[in-house]
C-alpha positions as a printed Julia matrix, in Angstrom:
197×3 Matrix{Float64}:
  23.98  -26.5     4.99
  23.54  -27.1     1.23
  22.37  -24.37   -0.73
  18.49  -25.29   -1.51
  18.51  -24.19   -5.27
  16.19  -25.62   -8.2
  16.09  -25.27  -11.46
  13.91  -26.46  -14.45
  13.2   -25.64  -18.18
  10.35  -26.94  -20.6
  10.94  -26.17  -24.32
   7.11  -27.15  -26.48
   5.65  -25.75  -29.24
   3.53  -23.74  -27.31
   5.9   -22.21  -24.18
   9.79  -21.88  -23.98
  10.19  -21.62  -20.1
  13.1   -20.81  -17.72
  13.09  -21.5   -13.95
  15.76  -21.06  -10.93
  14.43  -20.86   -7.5
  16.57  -20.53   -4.29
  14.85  -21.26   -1.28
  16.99  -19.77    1.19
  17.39  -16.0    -0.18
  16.32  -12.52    0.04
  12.97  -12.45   -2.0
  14.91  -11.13   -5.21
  12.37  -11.72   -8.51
  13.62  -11.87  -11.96
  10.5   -12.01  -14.0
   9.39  -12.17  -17.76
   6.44  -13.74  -18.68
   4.83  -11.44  -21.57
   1.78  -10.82  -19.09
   2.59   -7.87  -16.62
   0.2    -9.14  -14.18
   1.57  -12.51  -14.07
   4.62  -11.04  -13.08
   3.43   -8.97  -10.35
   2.31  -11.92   -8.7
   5.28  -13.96   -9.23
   7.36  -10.74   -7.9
   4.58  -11.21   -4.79
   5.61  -14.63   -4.57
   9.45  -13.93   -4.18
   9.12  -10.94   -2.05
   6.96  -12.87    0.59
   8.59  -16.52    0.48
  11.91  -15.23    0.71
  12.53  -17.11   -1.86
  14.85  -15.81   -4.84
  12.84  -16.72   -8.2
  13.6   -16.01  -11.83
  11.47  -17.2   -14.13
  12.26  -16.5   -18.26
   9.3   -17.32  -20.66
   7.94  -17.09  -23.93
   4.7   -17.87  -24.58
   2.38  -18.07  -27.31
   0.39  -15.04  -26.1
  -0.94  -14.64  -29.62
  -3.31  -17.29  -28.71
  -3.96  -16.44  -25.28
  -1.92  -16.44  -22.23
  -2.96  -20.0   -20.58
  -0.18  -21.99  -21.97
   2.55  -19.6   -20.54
   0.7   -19.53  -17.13
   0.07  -23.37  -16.76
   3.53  -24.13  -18.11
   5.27  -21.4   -15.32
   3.6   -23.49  -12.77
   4.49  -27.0   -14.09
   8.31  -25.81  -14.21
   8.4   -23.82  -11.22
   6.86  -26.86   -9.57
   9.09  -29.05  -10.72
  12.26  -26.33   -9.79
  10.51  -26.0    -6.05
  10.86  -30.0    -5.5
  14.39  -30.07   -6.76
  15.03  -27.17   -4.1
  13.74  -29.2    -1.44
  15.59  -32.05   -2.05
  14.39  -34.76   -0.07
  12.93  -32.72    2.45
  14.79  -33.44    5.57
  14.35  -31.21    8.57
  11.54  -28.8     7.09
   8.85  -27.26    9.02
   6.79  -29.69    6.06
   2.96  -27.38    7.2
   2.11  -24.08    6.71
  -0.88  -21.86    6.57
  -1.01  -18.35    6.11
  -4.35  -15.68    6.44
  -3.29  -12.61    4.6
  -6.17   -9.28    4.07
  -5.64   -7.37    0.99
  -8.16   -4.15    2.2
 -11.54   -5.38    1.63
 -10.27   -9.1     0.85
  -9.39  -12.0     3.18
  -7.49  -15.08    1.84
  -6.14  -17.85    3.36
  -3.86  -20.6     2.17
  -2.94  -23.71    3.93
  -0.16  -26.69    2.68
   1.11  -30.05    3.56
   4.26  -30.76    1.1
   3.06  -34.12    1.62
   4.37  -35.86   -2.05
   0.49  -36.04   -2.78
  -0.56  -33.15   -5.1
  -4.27  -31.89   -4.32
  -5.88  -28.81   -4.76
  -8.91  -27.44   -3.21
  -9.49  -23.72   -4.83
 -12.61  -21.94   -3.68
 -12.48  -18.32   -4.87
 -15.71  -15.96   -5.31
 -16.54  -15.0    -9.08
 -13.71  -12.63  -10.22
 -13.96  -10.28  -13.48
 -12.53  -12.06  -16.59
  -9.73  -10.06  -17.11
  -7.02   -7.94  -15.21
  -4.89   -6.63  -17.66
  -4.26   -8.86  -19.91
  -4.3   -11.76  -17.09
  -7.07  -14.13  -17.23
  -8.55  -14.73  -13.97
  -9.08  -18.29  -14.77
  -5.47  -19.24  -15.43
  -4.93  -18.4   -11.43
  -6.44  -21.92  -10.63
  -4.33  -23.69  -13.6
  -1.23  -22.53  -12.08
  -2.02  -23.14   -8.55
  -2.73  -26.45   -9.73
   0.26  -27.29  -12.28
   2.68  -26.44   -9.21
   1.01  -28.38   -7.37
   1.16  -31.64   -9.12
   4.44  -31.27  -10.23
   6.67  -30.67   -6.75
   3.52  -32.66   -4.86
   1.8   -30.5    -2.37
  -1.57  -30.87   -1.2
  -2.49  -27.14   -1.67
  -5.86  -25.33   -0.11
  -6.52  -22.28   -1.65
  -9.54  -20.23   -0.32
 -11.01  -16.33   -0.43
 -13.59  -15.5     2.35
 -14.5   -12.59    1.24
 -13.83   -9.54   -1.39
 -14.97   -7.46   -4.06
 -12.07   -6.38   -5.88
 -10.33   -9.41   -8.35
  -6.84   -7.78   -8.07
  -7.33   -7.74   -3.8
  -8.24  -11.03   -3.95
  -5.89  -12.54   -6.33
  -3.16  -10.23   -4.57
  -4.0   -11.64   -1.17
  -3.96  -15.25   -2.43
  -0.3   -14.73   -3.76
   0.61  -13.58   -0.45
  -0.63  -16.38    1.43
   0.64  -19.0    -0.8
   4.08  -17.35   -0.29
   3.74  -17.06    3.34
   2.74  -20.83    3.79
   5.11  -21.97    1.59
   7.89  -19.93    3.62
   6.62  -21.15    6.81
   6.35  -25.09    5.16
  10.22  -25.39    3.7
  11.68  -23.36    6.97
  13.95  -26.15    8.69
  13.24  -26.78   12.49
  15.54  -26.31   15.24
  17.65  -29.8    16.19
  15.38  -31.42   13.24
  17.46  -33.55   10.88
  14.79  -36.64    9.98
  12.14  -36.7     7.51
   9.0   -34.53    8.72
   6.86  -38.12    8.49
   6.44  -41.22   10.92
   6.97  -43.3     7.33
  10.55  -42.2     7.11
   9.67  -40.89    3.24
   7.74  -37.87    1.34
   6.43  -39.53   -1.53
């Protein structure tokens, strides 16, 4: 089997960003954003995808720290769908419920080739650390659109931002794991048109 490896950079006036991701690894993260939150959910993402991830950026966190966050997504995105090639044999579905103590979030994905994203996530505190709350959604979304998922995102319940937040990382990883896995005795493309696209 072909090693399922992607990688992607984006050089703007505003981010300098770095991406490999190897689908098939051990969960290994390699992670330097400038915003040590960030990177404890991107170290969240590896560790429960599987998935070996570095990621290399520098941001203009002088301003704030949404350009380095939307721009991590949009080149991790666009690193995932080089991974996956053209997507023969995968599991293509996954969902994942994962609790975080007094949080519940589930995530649920259809690498489809049609980026959508449905995000419904109770009112979190501005600010963990010096990670924005708000910039969660903009990355969820920027990955999404750029390797083409459609991508439900949703908290049930919780009180504390970092639980939830922490929980939703965790899904996404799990579905995602579940999603690129390749079936048993499956060599076609997971889709009665033949195509992803």
């Amino acid at each position: 089997m072909d090693q399922r490896i992607g990688r992607a950079e984006r050089h703007s006036n505003e981010t300098h960003v770095k991406v490999e991701i190897k689908l098939d690894g051990k969960g290994l993260a390699q992670v330097s954003t400038g915003i040590g939150f960030f990177d404890h959910m991107l170290t969240i993402l590896a560790g429960h995808s599987g998935f070996d991830i570095a990621v290399e950026c520098r941001g203009d966190l002088d301003v704030d720290g949404h350009h380095t966050v939307e721009d991590v997504g949009i080149v991790l995105g666009r690193a995932f769908a080089q991974a996956l090639g053209d997507k023969r044999g995968i599991f293509r579905y996954g969902t994942a419920f994962v609790p975080m103590d007094e949080s519940l979030a589930m995530v649920s994905l259809d690498i489809s080739g049609r980026p959508y994203l449905h995000y419904d996530m109770p009112t979190l505190v501005p600010m963990i650390g010096d990670f924005d709350t708000q910039l969660a959604e903009e990355f969820f979304r920027a990955f999404s659109n750029q390797c083409g998922i459609t991508l439900h995102i949703r908290v049930l319940y919780g009180k504390n931002a970092h639980h939830m937040l922490e929980a939703v990382f965790k899904a996404f990883a799990r579905a995602l794991k579940q999603a690129v896995a390749l079936e048993k005795n499956a060599d076609g493309i997971p889709s009665t048109k033949g195509i992803i696209d």
